[in-house]
Every structure is written in C-alpha cells, then in structure tokens.
N, C-alpha and C positions, 0 to 999 in steps of 0.2 A: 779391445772388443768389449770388455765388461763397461766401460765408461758411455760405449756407444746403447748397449744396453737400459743403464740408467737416464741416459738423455732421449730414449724412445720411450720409458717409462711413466717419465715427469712429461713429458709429449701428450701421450696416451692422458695421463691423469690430468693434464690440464685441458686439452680437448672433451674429454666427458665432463668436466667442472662447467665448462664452456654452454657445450649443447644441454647440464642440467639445468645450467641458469636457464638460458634460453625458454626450456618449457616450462619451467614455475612459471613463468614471466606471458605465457602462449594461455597457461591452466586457466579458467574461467574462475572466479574470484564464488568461493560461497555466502550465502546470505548466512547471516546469523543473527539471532534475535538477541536481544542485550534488555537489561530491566533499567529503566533508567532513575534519578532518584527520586521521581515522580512516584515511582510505584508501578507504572506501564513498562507494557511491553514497547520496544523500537525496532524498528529495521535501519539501519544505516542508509537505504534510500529513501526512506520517507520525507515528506517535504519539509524542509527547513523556512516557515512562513514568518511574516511578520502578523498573521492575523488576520488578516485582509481578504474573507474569503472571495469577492470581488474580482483583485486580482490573482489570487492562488488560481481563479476557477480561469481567467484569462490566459494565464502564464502556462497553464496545465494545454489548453486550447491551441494556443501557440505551438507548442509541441508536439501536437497531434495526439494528445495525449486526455483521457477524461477526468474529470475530476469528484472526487471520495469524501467526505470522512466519516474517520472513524473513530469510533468510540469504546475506549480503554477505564479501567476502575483498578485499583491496588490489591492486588486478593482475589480477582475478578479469574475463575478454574477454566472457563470456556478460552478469557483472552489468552492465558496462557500455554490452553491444547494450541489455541487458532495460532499461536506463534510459535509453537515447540514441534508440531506436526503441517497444519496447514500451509504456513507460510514460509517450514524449510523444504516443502516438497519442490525438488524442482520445478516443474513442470507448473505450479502454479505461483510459484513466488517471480517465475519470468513472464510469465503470461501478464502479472497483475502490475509487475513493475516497468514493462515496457509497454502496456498500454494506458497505466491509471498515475496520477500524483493523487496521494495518500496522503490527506493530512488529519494526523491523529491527534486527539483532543483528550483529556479527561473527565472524566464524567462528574466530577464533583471537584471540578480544579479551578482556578483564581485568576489565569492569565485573560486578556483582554481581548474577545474576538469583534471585529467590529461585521456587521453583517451586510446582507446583500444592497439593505437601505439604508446603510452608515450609521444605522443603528449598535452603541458600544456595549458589548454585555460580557460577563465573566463569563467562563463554559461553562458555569454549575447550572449559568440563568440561559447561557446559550442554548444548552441542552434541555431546558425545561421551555422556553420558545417553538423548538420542534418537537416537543414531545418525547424526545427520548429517555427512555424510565429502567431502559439496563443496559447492560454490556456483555460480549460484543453486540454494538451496531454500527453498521455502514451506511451512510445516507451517498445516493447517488445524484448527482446532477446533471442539468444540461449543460451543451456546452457552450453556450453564452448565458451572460448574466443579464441579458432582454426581457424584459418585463416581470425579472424576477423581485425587482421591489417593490411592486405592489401588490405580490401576495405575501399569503405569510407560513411562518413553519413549513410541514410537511409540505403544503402544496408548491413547494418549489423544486420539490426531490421530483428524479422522473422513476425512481426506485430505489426500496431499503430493503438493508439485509439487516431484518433483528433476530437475534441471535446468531449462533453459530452452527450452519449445516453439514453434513458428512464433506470428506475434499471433493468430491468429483461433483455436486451440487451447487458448494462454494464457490470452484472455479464457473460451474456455470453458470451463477449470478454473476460473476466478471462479465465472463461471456454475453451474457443475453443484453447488459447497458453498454459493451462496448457495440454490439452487432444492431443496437436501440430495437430490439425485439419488444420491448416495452410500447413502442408506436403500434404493434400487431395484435398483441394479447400478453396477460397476467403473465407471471413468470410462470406459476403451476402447469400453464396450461402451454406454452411454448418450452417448456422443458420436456412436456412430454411428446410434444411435435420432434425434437432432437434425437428420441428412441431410435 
C-alpha cells in the first residue's frame, strides 16, 4: 500500500510537471525592450532589414502590415520612457506589432540606408534628407512605394509622430495611419472626432 502511494505520488507530480509545461508553453511571450550596443532601444520584433526601405515598405505591405520608422539616439530620456512604458504596455505594443513593421534607425548612426529612389545615404544623412532633427520620431508611410521617388523627404510620409505623446495618443497615432484617417483630416483634429 505505501508503494501504491508513492507511485500515485510521482503520478500526480509528473502530471502537474506535464500540464506546467504545457501552459508556459500556451502563456503569450512578453515584449521586452533590450538597449542594443548601438545605444538604442530594440524590441525583439522590430524589423530585421537589410536597408532597403523600398522593400522593407513592400515586405511590410505583403503582410498586411504598414510600414514605420523610427527614430532612436543613445541617451535619448523620451526613447527610453517610449520603450520602458509605451512599448511594454500591452495593449499597445500588440496593436503596433501586429499591425506595423518598425524599422528602427539611429539618428546619428553609419549604416547604409538606400532610399525610396536608390538613392545610398548613412542614417545620419538619411535623417537629415527628411528632416528629422530629434528623437523619438516616427515617420509613417504609404503602403506602396508608387510615385514615392519622385518626391522627396517628408513629402513621402503620409504621417509623423515627433516626439513622444502620452500612451493613449501614441496608440492613437498607430491608430489613425493604420485606419489612414490621415485621407480625412490632421491627426489633431481626427483624434478629437474619436472623443
């Protein structure tokens, strides 16, 4: 009897080892932000590009997904709230990763972006092209790259987010390029349509 005991025991405790696994395994994975040795913040989804915003913005398109970027500096107090609060909030770090591919740049960094017109620039000069003069900013796109090479800079964004807004504003700048509220009216004024 005592042996029947132990063998219900080790029963029991390898069935709950069982069904533990099982739900780590079920649990939704959380985002975390990591500083990479860049100096930027990252999310482990952010796009892994070769550069190409071209195809980034295609590939993004493909997916049913729109396409970002963003703009990150080393020391930069807003990009670190917008990753340490913003971006671990649920509620919007799913909203913005299942509808947007993110690709994050730095603002005064070296690697090789080529642009919408095959045009090759560092991001220091990439970001001096569209004008961006701090951190965080978001540049939003359309979702084809149709007739975007014959403009230039800004006028290819169909919406930026510069700087860093409260989260429920934030999310609503997701919001309003994903829902292209931007075709109807300014963000100000289609945010306040949303009341």
């Amino acid at each position: 009897m005592p042996n029947n005991k132990k063998l219900l025991t080790r029963r029991h405790a390898i069935a709950a080892l069982g069904i533990g696994a099982l739900s780590l395994r079920a649990a939704p994975a959380f985002a975390k932000a990591k500083l990479g040795d860049d100096g930027i913040y990252h999310m482990d989804w952010y796009l892994d590009s070769f550069l190409d915003v071209s195809e980034d913005l295609a590939g993004a398109t493909a997916k049913g997904k729109r396409f970002a970027i963003m703009w990150g500096l080393k020391g930069c107090p807003a990009c670190k709230r917008m990753h340490e609060v913003h971006m671990l909030d649920p509620k919007i770090e799913s909203y913005v990763r299942d509808n947007f591919e993110i690709l994050h740049l730095n603002h005064i960094g070296s690697r090789e972006v080529t642009d919408f017109d095959g045009r090759k620039r560092g991001e220091k000069a990439f970001a001096e092209a569209y004008g961006v003069r701090f951190t965080p900013t978001i540049q939003f796109f359309p979702e084809t790259a149709t007739g975007l090479a014959a403009k230039s800079g800004q006028a290819r964004e169909v919406a930026r987010l510069p700087g860093l807004l409260e989260p429920n504003e934030f999310l609503a700048m997701f919001r309003y390029v994903r829902e292209k509220g931007y075709e109807s009216a300014p963000f100000p004024e289609w945010l306040k349509r949303q009341a």
